[in-house]
C-alpha positions in Angstrom: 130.5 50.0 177.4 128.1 51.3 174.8 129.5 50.0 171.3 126.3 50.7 169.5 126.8 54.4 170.6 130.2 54.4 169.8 129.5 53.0 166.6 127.0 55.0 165.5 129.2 58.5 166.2 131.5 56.8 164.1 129.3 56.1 161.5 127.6 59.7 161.5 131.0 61.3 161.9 132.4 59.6 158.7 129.1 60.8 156.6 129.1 64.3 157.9 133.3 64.4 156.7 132.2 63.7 153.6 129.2 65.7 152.8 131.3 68.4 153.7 134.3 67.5 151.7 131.9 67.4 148.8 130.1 70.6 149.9 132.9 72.8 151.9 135.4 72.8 148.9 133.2 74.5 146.6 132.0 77.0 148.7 136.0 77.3 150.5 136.9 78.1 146.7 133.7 80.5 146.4 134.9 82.9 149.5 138.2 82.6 148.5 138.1 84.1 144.6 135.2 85.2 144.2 134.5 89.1 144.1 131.2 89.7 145.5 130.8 93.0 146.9 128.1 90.9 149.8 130.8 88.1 150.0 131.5 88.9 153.7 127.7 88.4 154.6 128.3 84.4 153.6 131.4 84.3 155.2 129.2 85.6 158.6 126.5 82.8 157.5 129.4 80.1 157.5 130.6 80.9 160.6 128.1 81.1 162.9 127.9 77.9 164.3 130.9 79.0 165.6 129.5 81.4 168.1 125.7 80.3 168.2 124.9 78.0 171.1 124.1 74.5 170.0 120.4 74.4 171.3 119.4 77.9 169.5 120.7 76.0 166.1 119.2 72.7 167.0 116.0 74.5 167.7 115.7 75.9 164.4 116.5 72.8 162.7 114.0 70.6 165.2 111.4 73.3 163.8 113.1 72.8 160.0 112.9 69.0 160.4 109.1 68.6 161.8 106.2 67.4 159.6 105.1 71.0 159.2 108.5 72.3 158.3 110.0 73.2 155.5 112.7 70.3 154.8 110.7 67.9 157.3 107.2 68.2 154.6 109.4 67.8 151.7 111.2 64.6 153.3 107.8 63.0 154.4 106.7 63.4 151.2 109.4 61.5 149.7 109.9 58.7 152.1 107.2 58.6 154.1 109.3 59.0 157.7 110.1 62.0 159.8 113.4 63.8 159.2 113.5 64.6 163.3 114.6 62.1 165.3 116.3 60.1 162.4 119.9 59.3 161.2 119.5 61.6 158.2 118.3 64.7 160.4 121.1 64.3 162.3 123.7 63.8 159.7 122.3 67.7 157.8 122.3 68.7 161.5 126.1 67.8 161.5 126.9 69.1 158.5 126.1 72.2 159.3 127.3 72.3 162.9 130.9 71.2 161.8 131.0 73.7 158.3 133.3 76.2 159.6 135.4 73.6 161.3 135.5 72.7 157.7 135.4 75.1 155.5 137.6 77.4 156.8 140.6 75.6 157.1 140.0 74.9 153.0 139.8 78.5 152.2 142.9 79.4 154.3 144.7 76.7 152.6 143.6 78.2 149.1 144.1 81.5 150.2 147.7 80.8 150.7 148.2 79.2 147.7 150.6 81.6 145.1 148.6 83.3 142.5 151.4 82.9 140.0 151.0 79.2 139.8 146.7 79.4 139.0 147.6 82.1 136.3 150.2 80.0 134.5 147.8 77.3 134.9 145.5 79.6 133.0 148.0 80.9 130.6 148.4 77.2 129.4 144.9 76.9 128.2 143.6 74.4 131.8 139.8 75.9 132.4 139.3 76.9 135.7 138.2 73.6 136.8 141.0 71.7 135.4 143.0 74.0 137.2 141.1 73.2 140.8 141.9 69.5 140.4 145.6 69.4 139.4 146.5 72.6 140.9 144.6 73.9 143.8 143.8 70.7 145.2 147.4 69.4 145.6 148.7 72.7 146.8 145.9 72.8 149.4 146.4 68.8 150.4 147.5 69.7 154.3 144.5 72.3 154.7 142.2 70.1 153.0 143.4 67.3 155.7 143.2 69.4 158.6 139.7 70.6 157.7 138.5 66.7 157.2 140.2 66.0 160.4 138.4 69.0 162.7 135.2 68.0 160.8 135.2 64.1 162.1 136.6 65.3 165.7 133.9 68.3 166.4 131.0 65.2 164.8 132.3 62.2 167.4 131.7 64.6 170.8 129.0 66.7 169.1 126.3 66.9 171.9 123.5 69.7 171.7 122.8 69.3 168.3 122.5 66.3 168.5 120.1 65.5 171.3 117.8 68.6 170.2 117.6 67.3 166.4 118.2 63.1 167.1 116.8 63.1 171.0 117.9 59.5 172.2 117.0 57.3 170.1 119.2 53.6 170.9 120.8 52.3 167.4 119.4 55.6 165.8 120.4 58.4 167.4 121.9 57.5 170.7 125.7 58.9 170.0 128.2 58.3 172.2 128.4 62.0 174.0 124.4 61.2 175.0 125.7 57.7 175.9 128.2 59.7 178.6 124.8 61.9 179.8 122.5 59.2 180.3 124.9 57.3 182.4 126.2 60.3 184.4 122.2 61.1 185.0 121.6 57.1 186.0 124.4 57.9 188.9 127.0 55.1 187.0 130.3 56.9 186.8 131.8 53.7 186.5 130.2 53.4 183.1 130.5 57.2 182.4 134.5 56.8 182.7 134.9 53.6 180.8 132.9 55.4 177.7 134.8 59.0 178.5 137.9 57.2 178.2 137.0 55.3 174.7 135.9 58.3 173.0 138.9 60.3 174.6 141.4 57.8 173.3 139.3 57.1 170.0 140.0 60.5 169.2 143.7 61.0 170.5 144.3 58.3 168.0 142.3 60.1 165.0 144.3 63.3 165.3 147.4 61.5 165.9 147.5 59.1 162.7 146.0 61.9 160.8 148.4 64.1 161.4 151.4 61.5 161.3 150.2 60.6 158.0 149.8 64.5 156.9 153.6 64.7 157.7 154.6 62.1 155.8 152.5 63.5 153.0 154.3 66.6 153.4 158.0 65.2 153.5 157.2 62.7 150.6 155.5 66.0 148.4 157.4 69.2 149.8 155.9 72.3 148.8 157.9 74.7 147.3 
């Protein structure tokens, strides 16, 4: 059984959740009010992972990440090291794998939220941020769960991305999904089950004690 593997999904999972819950509510709460004539063009930008094959994105971020790209010149300048092939590479490369998974459950869970109770917000003098933490944000809590939730999930088995921007590096970029490959290629299927079945049941349990808890949430707070 490969631990380290496991732990380092885990690990890069846990960051890419919560750059994106930093990142994905502000642009969730973007697409949802603002007016932009051109808003649709973002919404098409923040869905594409969706529908573009893992290798062609992992491609353009290998190229982004190198010592002659972009983001890779600016990060060797700063640090000294190589964005490809690090943790760090792969955590951006995450991040913007997994944004739709969470960014548009946010924006369908502020879409849904009743107008009335933002403009009475309004109408009591809260600014527009006030009114994103104590009203939007409760309102939203399931959406804002669910969003986290498909976020970690799609990270742990994330496999293309991963190995194009990360390659196999053990303790460093080795994630549990390459873990599965490299065994399956060495002929141990032995191996390859015991490591299928951890991941499979690692995230069974994830979804299940998320969403257990998101019911509770919900029956201790009803909505109305």
């Amino acid at each position: 059984m490969d631990w380290e593997a496991l732990a380092l999904s885990v690990r890069l999972s846990l960051w890419t959740t919560g750059v994106l819950l930093v990142v994905g509510l502000p642009v969730a709460y973007w697409l949802v009010f603002a007016r932009w004539r051109w808003k649709f063009l973002v919404e098409a930008v923040v869905a594409l992972p969706l529908v573009l094959p893992p290798t062609v994105l992992g491609f353009y971020l290998l190229l982004a990440f190198s010592p002659r790209g972009l983001l890779g010149a600016g990060y060797v300048d700063l640090t000294g090291r190589t964005l490809a092939f690090s943790f760090e590479g792969l955590v951006i490369a995450s991040v913007l794998y997994s944004l739709p998974f969470a960014v548009q459950p946010f924006a369908a869970a502020f879409a849904s939220i009743d107008r009335t109770f933002l403009e009475a917000s309004w109408s009591l003098g809260a600014s527009r941020g006030a009114t994103f933490v104590r009203v939007i944000l409760p309102l939203a809590r399931r959406g804002i769960l669910t969003g986290m939730v498909l976020a970690f999930a799609h990270t742990l088995g994330e496999f293309g991305v991963v190995l194009m921007v990360g390659g196999n590096l053990p303790g460093v970029t080795r994630t549990v999904s390459i873990a599965i490959y490299d065994q399956v290629q060495a002929l141990n299927y032995d191996a390859a089950l015991r490591t299928s079945l951890l991941l499979l049941a690692v995230s069974f349990l994830v979804l299940a004690v998320t969403y257990g808890l998101q019911r509770r949430v919900t029956a201790a707070w009803p909505l109305r």
